[in-house]
Each structure stands twice: as C-alpha cells, then as structure tokens.
VEXDREN-2710 file (C-alpha; in Angstrom, 1 decimal):
% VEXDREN-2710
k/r/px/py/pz
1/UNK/31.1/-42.4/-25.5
2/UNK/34.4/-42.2/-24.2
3/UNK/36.5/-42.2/-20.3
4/UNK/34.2/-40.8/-17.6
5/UNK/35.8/-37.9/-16.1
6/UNK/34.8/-38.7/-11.9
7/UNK/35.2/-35.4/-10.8
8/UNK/34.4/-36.2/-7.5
9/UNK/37.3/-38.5/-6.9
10/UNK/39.4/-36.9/-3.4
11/UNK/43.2/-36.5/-4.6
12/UNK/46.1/-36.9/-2.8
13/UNK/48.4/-34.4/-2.0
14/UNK/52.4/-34.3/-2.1
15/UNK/54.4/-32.7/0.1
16/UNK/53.7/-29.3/-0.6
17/UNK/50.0/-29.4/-0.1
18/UNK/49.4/-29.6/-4.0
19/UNK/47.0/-31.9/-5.6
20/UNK/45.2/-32.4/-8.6
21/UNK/42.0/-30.9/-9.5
22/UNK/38.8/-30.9/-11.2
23/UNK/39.5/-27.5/-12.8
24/UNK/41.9/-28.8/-14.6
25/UNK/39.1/-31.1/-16.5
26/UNK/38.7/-27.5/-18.4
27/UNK/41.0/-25.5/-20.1
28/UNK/40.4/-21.5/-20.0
29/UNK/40.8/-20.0/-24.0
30/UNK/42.9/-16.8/-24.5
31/UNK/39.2/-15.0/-25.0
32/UNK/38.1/-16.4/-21.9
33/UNK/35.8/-19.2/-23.3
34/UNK/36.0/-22.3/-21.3
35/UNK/36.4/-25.8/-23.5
36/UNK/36.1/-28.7/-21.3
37/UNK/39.3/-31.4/-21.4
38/UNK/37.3/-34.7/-22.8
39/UNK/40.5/-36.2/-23.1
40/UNK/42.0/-35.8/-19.8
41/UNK/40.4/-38.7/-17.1
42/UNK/41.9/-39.9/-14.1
43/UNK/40.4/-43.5/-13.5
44/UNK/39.4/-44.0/-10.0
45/UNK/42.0/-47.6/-10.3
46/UNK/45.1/-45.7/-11.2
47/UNK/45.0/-42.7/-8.8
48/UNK/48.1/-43.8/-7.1
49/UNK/49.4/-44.9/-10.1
50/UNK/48.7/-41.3/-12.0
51/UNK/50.5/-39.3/-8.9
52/UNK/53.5/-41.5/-8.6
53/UNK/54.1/-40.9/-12.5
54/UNK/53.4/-37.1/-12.2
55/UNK/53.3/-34.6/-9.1
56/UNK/54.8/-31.6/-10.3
57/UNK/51.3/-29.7/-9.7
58/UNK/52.8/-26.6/-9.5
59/UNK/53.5/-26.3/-12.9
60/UNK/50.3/-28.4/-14.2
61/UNK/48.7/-25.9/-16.0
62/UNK/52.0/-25.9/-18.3
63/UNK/52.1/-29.2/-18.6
64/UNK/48.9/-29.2/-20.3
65/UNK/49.3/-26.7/-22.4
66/UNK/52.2/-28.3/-23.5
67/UNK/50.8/-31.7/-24.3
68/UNK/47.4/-30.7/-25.7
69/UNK/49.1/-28.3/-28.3
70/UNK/51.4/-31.3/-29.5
71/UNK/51.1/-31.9/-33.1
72/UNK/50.9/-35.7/-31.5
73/UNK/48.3/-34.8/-29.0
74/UNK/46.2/-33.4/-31.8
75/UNK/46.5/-36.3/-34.6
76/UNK/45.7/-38.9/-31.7
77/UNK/42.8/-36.5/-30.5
78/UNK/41.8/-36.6/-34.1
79/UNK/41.5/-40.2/-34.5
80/UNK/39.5/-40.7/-31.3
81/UNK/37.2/-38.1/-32.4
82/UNK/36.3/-39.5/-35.5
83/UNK/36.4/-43.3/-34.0
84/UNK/33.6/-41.6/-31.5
85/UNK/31.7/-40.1/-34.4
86/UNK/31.7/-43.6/-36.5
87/UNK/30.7/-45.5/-33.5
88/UNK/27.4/-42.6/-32.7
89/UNK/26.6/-43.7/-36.5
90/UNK/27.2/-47.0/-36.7
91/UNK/29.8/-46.9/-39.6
92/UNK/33.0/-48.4/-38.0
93/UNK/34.6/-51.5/-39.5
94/UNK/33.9/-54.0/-36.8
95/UNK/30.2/-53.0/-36.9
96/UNK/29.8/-53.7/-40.9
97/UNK/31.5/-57.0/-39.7
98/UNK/29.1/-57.8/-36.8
99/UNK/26.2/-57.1/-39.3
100/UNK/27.6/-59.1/-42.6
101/UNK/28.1/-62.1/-39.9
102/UNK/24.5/-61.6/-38.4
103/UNK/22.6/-61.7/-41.9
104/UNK/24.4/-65.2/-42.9
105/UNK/23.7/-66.2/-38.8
106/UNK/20.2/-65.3/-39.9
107/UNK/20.7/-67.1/-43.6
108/UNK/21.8/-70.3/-41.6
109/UNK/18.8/-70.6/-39.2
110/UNK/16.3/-70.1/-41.9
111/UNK/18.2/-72.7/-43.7
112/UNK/17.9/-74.7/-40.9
113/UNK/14.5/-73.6/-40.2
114/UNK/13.1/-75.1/-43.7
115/UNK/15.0/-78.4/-43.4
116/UNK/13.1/-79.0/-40.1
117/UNK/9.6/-77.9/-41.7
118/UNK/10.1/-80.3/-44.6
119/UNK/10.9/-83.2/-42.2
120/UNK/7.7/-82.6/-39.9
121/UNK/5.6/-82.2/-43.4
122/UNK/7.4/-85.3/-44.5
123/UNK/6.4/-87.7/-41.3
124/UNK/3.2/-85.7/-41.2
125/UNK/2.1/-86.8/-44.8
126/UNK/3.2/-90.2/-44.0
127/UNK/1.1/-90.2/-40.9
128/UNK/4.4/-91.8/-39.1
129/UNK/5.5/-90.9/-35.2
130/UNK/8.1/-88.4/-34.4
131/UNK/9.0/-88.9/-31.0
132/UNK/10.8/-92.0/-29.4
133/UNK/11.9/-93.3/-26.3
134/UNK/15.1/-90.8/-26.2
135/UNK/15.3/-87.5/-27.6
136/UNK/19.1/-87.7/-27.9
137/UNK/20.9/-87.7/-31.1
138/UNK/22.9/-90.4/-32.1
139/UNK/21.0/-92.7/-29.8
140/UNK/19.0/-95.6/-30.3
141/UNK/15.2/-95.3/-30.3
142/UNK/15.4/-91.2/-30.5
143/UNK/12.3/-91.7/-33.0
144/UNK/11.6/-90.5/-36.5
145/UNK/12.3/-86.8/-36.2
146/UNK/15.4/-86.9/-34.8
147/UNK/16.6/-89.8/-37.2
148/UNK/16.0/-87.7/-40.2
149/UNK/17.8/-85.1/-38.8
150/UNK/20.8/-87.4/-38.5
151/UNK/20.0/-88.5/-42.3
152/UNK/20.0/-84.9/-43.4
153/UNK/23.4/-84.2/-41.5
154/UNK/25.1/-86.9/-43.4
155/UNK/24.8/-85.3/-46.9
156/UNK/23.8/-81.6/-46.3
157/UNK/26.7/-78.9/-44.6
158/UNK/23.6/-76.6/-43.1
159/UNK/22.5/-79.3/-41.3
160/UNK/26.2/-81.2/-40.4
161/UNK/27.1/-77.6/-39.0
162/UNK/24.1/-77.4/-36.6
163/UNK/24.1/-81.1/-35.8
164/UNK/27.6/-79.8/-34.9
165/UNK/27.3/-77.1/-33.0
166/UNK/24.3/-79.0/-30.9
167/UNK/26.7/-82.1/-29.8
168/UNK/29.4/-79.7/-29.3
169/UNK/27.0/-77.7/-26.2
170/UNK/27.8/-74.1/-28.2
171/UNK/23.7/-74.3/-29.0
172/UNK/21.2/-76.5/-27.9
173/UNK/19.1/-78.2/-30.2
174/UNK/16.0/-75.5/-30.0
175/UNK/12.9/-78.4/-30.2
176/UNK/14.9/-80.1/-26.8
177/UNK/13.9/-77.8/-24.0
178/UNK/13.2/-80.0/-20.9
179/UNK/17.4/-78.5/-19.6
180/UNK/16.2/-75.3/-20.4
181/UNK/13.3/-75.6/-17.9
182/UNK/15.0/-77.5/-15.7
183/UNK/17.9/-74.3/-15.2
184/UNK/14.4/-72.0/-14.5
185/UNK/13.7/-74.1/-10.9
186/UNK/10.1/-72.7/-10.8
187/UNK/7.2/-74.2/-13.2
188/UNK/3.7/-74.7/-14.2
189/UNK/2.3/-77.8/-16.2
190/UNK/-0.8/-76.7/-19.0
191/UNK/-1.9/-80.0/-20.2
192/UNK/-5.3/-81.5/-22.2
193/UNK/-6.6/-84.6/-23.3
194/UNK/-7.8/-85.7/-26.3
195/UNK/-8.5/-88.6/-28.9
196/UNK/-6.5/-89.0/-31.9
197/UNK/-7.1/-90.3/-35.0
198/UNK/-6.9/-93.9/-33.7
199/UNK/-9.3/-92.9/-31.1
200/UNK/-6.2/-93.6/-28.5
201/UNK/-6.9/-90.9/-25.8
202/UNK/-3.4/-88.2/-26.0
203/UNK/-2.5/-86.0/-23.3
204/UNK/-1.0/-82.6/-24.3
205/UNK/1.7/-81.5/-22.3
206/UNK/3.3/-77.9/-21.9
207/UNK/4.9/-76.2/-19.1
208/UNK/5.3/-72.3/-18.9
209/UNK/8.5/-70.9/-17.0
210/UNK/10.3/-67.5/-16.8
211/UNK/13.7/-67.6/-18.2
212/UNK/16.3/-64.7/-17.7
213/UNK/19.1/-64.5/-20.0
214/UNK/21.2/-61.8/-20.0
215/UNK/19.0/-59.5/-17.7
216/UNK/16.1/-60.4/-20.0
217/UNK/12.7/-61.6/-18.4
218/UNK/11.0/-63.6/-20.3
219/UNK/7.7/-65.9/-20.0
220/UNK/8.0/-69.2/-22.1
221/UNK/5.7/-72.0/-22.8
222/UNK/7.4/-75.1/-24.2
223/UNK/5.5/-77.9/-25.6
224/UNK/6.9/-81.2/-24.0
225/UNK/5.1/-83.9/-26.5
226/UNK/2.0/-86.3/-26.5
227/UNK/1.6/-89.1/-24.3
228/UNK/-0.8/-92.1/-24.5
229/UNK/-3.4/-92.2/-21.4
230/UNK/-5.1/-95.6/-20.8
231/UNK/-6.6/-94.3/-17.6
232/UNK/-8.4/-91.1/-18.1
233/UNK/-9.7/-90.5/-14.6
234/UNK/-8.1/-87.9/-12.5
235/UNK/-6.5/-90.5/-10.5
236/UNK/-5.0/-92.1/-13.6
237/UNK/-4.1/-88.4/-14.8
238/UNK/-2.3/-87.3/-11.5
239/UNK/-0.2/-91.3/-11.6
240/UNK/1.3/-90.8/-15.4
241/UNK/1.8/-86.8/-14.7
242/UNK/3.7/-87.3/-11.6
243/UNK/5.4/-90.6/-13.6
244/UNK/6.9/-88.0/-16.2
245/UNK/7.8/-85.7/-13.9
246/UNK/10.1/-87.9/-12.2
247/UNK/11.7/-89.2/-15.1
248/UNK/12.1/-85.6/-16.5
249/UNK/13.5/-84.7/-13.0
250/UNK/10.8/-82.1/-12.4
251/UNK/10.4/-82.1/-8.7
252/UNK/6.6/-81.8/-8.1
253/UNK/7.7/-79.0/-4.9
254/UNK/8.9/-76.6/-7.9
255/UNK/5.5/-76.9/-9.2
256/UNK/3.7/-73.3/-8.9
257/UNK/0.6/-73.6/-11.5
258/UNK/-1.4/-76.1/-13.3
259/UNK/-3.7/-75.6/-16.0
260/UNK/-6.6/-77.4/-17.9
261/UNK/-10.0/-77.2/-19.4
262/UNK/-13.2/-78.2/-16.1
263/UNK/-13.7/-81.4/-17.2
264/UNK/-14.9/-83.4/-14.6
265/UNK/-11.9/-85.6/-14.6
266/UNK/-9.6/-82.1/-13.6
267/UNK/-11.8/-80.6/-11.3
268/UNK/-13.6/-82.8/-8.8
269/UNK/-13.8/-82.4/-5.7
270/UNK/-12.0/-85.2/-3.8
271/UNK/-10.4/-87.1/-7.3
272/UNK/-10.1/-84.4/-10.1
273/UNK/-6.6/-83.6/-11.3
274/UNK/-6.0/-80.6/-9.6
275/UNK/-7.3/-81.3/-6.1
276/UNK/-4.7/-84.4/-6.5
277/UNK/-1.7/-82.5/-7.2
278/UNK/-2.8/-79.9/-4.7
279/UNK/-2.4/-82.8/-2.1
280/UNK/1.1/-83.5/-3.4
281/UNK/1.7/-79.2/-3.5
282/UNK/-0.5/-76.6/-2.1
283/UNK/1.7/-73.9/-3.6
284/UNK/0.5/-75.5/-7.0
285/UNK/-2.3/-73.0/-7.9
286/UNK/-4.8/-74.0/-10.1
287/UNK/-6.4/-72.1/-13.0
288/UNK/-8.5/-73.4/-15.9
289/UNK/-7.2/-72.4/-19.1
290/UNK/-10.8/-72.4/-20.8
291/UNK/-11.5/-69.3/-19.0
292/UNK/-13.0/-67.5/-22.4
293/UNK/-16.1/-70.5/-22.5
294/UNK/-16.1/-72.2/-19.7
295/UNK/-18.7/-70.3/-18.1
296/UNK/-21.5/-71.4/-20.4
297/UNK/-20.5/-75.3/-20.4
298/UNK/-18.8/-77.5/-22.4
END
C-alpha cells in the first residue's frame, strides 16, 4: 500500500546530459546492503513538474542522503509506516468508523425488515389485497401495503427515515423493482397461472435480468405481482401479457426468454403462449420451467 514507484518512466534530461534514475529508487548501506527507497516516487503526472523544481542531478545522491537522514524525513517516514501497518490490519480510525456505521446500517434495515413482515402478516391474516392500481407512495389507490407503510411512517422514526430516504431517490423502495429492470434493457418473463382461493384464475408474474453494479454480475428474478385472467387461453395469455408490458414500458423486442409449466394453453402449436410471443419476437427463447417433472405429465 503506498505510491507505485514506475521505474520504467523515460526521464528528461537537462542540459548536461543528466537525468534521473531508477537507481536512485535504492539507496546503497555503508556495508553494501541495498535498502530500497519506498518513499521516493516520481508520479508519471508530475514529471515535468518534479524536474523543473529540482535538476541538480549531479549532486542527487547528496541530496538524498541529506533528506532521508532528516530527523523530519524520519518522524514523517514513521507515521506513514505505521498508518500502512494499521491499514494491512484493519485498525485505523476511519475503519472502526466505517464498521460502527455499518452495524447500525445493518440495525436499521432489520428494523425495517420486521416492520415490513408484520404488515404482510397483518393483511395476510385479514385476508385483505396488497397491491393497488399505483405502487407509488403518497398516491391515491397505491393499495393496502403501501398505505400501511405510510401509516407506520407517521408515528415510527425507522420507518419516517426510510420512507425518507425512498422519496428523496438516495434508495429505492426494495419491493418496487420494475426501474430497476427497466435500467437492465435485456429480460425474460417466468409466469404461471393458478386459482386462488376465490377460484378467480391468478397469473404469476416474474422477470429474471442481469444487473451490474459496480462491476458486479449478477442474475435477478423479481416478482412483479398477481394479475386476474378472465381468458385463460393462450390467446387471452399473450393479449393481458403484452397489455402489462406496455404499460410497464417493457418493449416486447427486449424480450430474450420466457418461461412456464407445458400446459396446453403455453405450448400449442399455432395458439399456445409461447408460439404467440415468438410471433411478436423470435429472439424470445422459450424454455419450460417444469423441467424436473414435466417429462412424466402433469
């Protein structure tokens, strides 16, 4: 840890011929054992900079003995040593800092974490809807879920502070993730249909992307939410698909996979799901995601 020493950097000369050099980078003992210079660099910027301040190579080697037997040289050497010794071990300051502020980031999100648990347990026990028409806070119609959220934030600082932080863009509401997609260009859909309790037939929808943050690759599957089907064919499938990918602004030409169960409905021939979207993109690659049993029938 520390400046690079470049020591293949080409040196201007003065006058005189004379120029810096990469010997210098060591410094020869009185019993002839070589110690390298860690403290002398040259950044590659500054070269110009370096030779206009000093060019009196011809008595260099002088110069450095001078300064590097300084009782200045040697306190300030000091220091740095140490600093680089704290920094191998992880025992500076700013690190306990960094640390003391990540366990109460992590003490927040937990904190947040339960609050959003007991509100899902809450509407789940009371069999009541979560999502609404928006998914925007402070807006009308943004459903149960987010409503309680905005209750909570009224009367509890955890939750005012992430409410917060969320309006203010510093970071996103984590169970909102259509933007988040929508940054990623490139998609697939994973849906399935089912009956729920009210025997109203449900579509599942989640979409898997690769996000990269930070030089990270990473594959994510977000869940998007439930929506009522009145027309279970593949026809009817492919119409209220394509429906919420418009009004998501999901262009169906980003589309690169879709996946589902081979149910007759997804994978006929000339109507099923996939052969429909297919029409709409070829690059759309199907794959059914019952792979482990779908062999031996449904």
């Amino acid at each position: 840890m520390g400046p690079i020493q470049n020591k293949n950097l080409i040196y201007p000369k003065d006058t005189c011929g004379r120029k810096f050099s990469a010997t210098y980078y060591n410094r020869k003992m009185e019993n002839g054992e070589i110690v390298p210079r860690t403290w002398l660099f040259i950044p590659k910027i500054s070269i110009l900079s370096f030779v206009d301040s000093y060019n009196d190579w011809r008595n260099l080697t002088k110069s450095l003995h001078r300064h590097e037997t300084s009782l200045t040289h040697m306190k300030n050497f000091l220091k740095w040593m140490n600093l680089n010794t704290n920094l191998k071990n992880k025992t500076t300051i700013s690190i306990h800092i960094l640390k003391a502020c990540c366990k109460l980031r992590k003490k927040h999100r937990m904190s947040v974490l339960q609050r959003l648990v007991e509100i899902i347990k809450f509407l789940s026990a009371q069999n009541l809807a979560f999502r609404g028409s928006s998914d925007k806070l402070y807006e009308n119609n943004n459903g149960n879920f987010i409503k309680l959220v905005e209750l909570f934030a009224k009367f509890d600082p955890v939750m005012e502070s992430h409410v917060e932080r969320a309006l203010q863009q510093k970071n996103r509401v984590h169970y909102l993730s259509k933007d988040t997609i929508r940054k990623c260009k490139y998609y697939s859909i994973i849906l399935d249909c089912t009956p729920d309790a009210s025997k109203t037939e449900q579509m599942t929808l989640i979409m898997r992307f690769v996000s990269c943050d930070n030089g990270i690759v990473n594959i994510r599957e977000n869940f998007l939410g439930f929506v009522d089907i009145t027309d279970s064919t593949g026809r009817g499938l492919c119409a209220t698909l394509l429906e919420l990918l418009e009004k998501w602004n999901f262009p169906i030409e980003d589309m690169r996979g879709q996946g589902y169960d081979n149910g007759a409905n997804m994978k006929r021939k000339n109507n099923g799901l996939q052969k429909l979207l297919l029409g709409k993109n070829p690059l759309g690659f199907f794959r059914p995601m019952c792979c482990s049993y779908s062999k031996f029938g449904h």
